[in-house]
N, C-alpha and C positions, 0 to 999 in steps of 0.2 A: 558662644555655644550654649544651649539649653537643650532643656529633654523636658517631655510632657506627654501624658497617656494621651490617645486620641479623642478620648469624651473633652478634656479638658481644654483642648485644643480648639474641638469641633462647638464647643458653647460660651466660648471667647469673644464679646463683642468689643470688649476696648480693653483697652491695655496691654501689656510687652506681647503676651501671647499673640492679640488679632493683628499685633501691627508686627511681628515675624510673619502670623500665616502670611497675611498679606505681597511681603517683601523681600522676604528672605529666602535663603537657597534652605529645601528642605530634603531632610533623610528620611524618610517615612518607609519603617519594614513594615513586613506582610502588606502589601499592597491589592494584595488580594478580597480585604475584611474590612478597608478602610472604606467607609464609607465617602468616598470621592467627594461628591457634588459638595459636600460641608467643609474639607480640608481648604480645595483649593480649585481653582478653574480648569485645572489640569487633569487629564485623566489619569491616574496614577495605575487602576487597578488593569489597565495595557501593559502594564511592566508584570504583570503576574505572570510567572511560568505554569502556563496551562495544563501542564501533565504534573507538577508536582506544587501547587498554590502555598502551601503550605511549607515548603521547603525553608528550615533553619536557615537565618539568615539574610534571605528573599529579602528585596526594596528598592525603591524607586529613589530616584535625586531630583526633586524638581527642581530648576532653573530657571528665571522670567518663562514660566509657563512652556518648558521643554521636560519633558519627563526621560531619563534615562536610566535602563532597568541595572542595579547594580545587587552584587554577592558581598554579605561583607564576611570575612575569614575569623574564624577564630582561632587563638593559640590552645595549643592546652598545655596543660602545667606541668606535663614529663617529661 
């Protein structure tokens, strides 16, 4: 498991970073802002809910170049 802003991701030509984009299942929110074509092969910003883009939580799962659009939940602490 790792975590990485999208610039850092997106200017990643070698090392742990380019070789997860490349290979690994990724969780990418706001799929909406992500600039696609640099992530990954996959169209991710199709997973964006079109009437609310921006919606907390909003994201995509890619999988060998399968994007599926997921919610992820948050608790809160009451």
């Amino acid at each position: 498991v790792a975590a990485a802003g999208i610039d850092a991701v997106c200017a990643a030509y070698r090392g742990p970073l380019a070789t997860w984009r490349a290979g690994a299942t990724l969780l990418v929110l706001r799929p909406a802002v992500v600039p696609a074509a640099q992530l990954t092969a996959a169209d991710v910003a199709a997973a964006a809910d079109p009437v609310r883009p921006f919606h907390p939580g909003r994201g995509a799962v890619v999988d060998r170049g399968v994007v599926v659009p997921v919610q992820v939940a948050r608790v809160s602490s009451g």
